[in-house]
C-alpha positions as CSV (number, residue, x, y, z in Angstrom):
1,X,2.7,10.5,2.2
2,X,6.1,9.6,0.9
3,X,8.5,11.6,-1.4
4,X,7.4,15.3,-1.8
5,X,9.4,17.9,-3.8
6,X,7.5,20.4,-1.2
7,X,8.0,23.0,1.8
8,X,8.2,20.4,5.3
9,X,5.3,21.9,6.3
10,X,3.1,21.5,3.2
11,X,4.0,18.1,3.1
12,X,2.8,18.2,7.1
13,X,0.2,19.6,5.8
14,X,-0.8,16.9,3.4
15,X,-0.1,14.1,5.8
16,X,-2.7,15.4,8.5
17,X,-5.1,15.8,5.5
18,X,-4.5,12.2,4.3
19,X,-5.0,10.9,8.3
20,X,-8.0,12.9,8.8
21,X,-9.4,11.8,5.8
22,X,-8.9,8.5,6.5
23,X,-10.2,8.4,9.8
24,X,-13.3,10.0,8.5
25,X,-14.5,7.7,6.4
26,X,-16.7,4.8,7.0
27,X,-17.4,4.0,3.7
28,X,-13.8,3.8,3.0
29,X,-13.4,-0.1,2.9
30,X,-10.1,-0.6,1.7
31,X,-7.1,1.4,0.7
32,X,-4.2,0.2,-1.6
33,X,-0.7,1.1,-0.5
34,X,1.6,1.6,-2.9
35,X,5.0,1.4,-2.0
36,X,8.3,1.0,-4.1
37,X,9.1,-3.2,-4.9
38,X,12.9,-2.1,-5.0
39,X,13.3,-1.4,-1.2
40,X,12.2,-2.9,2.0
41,X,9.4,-0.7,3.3
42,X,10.5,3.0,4.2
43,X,9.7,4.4,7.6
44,X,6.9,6.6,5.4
45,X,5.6,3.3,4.7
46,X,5.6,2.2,7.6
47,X,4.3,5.5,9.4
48,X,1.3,5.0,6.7
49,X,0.6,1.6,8.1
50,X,0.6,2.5,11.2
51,X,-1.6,5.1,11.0
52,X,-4.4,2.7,8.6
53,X,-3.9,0.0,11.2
54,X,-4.6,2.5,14.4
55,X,-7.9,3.8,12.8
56,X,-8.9,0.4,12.2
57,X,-9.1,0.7,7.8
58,X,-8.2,-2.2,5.8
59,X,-5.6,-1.8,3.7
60,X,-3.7,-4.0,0.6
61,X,0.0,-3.2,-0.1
62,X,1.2,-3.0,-3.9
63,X,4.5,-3.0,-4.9
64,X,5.3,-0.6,-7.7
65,X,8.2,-1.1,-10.2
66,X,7.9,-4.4,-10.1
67,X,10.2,-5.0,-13.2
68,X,13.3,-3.5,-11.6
69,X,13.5,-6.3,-9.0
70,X,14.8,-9.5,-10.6
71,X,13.0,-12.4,-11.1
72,X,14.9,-14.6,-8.7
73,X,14.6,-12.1,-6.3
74,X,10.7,-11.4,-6.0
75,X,9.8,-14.3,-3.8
76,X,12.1,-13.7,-1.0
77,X,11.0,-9.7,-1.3
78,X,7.2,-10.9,-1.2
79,X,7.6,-13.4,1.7
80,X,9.7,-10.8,3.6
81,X,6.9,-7.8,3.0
82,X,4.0,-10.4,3.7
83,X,5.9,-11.6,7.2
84,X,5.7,-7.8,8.1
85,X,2.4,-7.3,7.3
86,X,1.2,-10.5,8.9
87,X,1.8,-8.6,12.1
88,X,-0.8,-6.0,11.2
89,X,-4.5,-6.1,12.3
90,X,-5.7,-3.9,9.3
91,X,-3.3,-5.7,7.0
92,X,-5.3,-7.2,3.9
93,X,-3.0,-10.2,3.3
94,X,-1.5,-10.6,-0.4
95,X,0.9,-8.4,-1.4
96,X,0.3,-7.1,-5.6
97,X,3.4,-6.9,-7.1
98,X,3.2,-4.5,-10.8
99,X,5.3,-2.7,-12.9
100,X,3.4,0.0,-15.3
101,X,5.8,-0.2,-17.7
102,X,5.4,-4.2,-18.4
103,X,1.8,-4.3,-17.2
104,X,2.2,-6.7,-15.1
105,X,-0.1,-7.4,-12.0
106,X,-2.6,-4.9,-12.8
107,X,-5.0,-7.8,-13.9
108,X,-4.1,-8.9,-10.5
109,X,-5.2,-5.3,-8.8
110,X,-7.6,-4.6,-10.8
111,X,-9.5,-7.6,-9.8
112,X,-8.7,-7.0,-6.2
113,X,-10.4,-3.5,-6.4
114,X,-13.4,-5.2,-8.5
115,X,-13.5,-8.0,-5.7
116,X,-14.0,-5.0,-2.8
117,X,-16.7,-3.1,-4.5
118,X,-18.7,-6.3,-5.8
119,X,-18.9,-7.4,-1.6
120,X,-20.1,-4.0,-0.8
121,X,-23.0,-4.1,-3.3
């Protein structure tokens, strides 16, 4: 879902295969979001929310490009992304905000992926 450099219908296409695959699986027990920290979620964000909270799969939103929103403005973008997403019964709450070129908060997500599959063991 999102940005494609692609034909509208190959990116149709992908979407119904990303939605079907979703649907399909019960072992699936959480997907991470990733979504840009720059902007306020994009209808494709929210269309992909929608979607994970209508087939019932939990789902944790990270922020990507962390280190191109300024410091003073993180915690109101984090509050306003986890008021949204306190709306949403497949929500996973805590928002992971990272940058790959700093490094930052992939201690935090990696730990939340390790967290997942250690509960399912």
């Amino acid at each position: 879902y999102g940005y494609a450099a692609a034909p509208v219908e190959t990116v149709k296409t992908w979407s119904e295969f990303a939605r079907d695959y979703v649907r399909g699986r019960r072992n699936l027990h959480r997907v991470y979001v990733l979504a840009d920290a720059r902007h306020a979620l994009k209808p494709a964000d929210l269309s992909m929310l929608d979607m994970l909270d209508k087939s019932a799969v939990s789902y944790q939103l990270v922020l990507t490009k962390g280190d191109e929103v300024k410091i003073k403005d993180q915690p109101a973008r984090l509050a306003e992304i986890d008021a949204a997403l306190a709306r949403r019964p497949a929500a996973y709450p805590g928002v992971i905000l990272t940058s790959s070129r700093t490094g930052a908060g992939l201690p935090e997500l990696r730990a939340a992926i390790a967290t997942v599959l250690a509960e399912r063991r």
